[in-house]
LOFITOR-919687 format. One record per atom (N, C-alpha, C): x, y, z; residue in one letter. Coordinates in steps of 0.1 Angstrom, whole numbers, padded with zeros to 4 digits, always signed. Each point is the difference from the previous one (the first is absolute). Layout:
// residues N
XYZa
...
//
This chain:
// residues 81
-0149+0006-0144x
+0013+0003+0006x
+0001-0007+0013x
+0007-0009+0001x
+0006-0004+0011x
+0007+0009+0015x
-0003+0000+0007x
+0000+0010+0017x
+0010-0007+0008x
+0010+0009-0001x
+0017-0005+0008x
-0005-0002+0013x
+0006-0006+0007x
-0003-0006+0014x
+0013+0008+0005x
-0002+0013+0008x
+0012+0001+0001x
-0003+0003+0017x
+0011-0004+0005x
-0001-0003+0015x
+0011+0011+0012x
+0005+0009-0010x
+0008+0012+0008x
-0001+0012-0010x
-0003+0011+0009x
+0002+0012-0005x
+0003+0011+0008x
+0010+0005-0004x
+0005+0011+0006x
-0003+0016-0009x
-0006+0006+0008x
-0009+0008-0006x
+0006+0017+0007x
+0009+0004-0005x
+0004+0015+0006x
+0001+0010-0007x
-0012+0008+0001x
-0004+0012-0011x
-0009+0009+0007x
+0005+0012-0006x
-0008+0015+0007x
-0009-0005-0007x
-0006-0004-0014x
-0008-0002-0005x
-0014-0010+0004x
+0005-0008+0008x
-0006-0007+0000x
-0014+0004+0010x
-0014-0003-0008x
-0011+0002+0010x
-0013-0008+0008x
-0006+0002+0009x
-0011-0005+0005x
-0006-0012-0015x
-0001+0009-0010x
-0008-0006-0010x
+0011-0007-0008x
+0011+0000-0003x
+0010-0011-0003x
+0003-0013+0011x
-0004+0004+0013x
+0003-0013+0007x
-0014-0007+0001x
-0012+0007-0008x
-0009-0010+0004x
-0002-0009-0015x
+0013+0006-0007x
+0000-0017-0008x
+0009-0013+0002x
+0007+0004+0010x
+0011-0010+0005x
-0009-0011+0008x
-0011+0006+0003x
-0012-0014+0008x
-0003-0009-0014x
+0003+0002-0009x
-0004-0011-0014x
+0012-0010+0001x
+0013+0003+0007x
+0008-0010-0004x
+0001-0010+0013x
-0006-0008-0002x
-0004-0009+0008x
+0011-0008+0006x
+0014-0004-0008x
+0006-0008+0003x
+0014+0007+0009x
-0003+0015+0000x
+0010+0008+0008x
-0001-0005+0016x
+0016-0001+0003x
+0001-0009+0013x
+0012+0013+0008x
+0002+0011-0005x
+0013+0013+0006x
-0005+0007-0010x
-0001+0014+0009x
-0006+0011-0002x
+0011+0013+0005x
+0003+0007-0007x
+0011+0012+0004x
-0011+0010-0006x
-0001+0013+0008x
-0005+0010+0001x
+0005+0012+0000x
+0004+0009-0004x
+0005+0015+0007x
-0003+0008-0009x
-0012+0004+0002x
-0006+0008-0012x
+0001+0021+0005x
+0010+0001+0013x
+0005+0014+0001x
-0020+0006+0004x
-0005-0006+0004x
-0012+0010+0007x
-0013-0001-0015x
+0001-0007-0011x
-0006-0001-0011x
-0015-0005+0006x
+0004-0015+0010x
-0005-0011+0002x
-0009+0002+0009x
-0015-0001+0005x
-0002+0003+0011x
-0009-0014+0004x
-0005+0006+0010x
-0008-0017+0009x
-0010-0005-0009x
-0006+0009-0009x
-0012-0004-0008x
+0011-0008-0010x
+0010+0006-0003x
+0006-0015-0013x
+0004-0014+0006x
+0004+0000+0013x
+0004-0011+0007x
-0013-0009+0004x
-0010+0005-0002x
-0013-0010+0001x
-0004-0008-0007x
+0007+0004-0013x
+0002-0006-0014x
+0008-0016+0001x
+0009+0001+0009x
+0009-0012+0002x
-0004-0012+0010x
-0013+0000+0005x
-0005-0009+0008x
-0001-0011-0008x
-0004+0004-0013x
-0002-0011-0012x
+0010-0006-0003x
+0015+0002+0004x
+0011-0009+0000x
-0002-0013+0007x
-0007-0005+0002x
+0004-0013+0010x
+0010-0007+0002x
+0007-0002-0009x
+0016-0006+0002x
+0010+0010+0002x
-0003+0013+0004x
+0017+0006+0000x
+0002-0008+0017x
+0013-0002-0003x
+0009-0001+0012x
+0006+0011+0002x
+0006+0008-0002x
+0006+0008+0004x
-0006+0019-0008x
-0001+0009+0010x
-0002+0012-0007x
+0007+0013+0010x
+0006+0006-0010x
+0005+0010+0008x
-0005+0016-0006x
-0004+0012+0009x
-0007+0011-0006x
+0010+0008+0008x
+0011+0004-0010x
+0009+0012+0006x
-0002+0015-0002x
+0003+0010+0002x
+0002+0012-0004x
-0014+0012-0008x
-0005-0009+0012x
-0014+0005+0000x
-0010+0006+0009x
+0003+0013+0005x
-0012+0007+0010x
-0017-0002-0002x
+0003-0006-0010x
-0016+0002+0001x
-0008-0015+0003x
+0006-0006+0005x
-0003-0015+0003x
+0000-0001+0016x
-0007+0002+0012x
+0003-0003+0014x
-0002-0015+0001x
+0001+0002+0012x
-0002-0015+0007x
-0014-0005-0001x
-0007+0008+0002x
-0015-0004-0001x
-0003-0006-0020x
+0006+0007-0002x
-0001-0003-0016x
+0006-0016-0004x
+0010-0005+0005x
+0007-0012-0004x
-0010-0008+0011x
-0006+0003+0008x
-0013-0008+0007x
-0005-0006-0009x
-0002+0004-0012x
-0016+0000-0009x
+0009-0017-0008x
+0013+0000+0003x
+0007-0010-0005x
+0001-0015+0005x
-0007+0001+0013x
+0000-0012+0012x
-0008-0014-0010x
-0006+0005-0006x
-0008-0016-0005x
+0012-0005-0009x
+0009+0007-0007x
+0011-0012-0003x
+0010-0008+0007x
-0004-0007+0002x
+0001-0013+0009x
+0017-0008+0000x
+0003+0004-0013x
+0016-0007-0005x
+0008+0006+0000x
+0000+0013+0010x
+0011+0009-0002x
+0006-0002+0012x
+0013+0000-0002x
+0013-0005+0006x
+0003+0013+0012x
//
């Protein structure tokens, strides 16, 4: 099976969890990242996204459970705008 290169995703769901965004680190060619997972999402799932190396852009809205110290863990991606 051939693996879409897909380079935007806008991702807004109560559903969505820690363990669903640590498969969004498989899509390699993702370059914009939208987030608002309503408090689902926490700093352990965003650790998962280091492995993005090309996103340029990521945004994590509507989310208490993410501080500042938590999008720290995000500094080694290098291409973000």
């Amino acid at each position: 099976m051939k693996q879409l290169k897909v380079r935007s995703l806008d991702l807004s769901s109560e559903q969505l969890t820690d363990e669903g965004v640590a498969h969004l680190a498989e899509m390699k060619e993702l370059r914009s990242l939208y987030l608002s997972a309503r408090g689902r999402v926490t700093e352990k799932g965003l650790v998962h996204l280091k492995k993005l190396t090309n996103l340029k852009r990521l945004w994590v809205t509507a989310n208490a459970q993410v501080t500042d110290e938590g999008m720290k863990s995000l500094s080694e991606l290098n291409k973000l705008e």
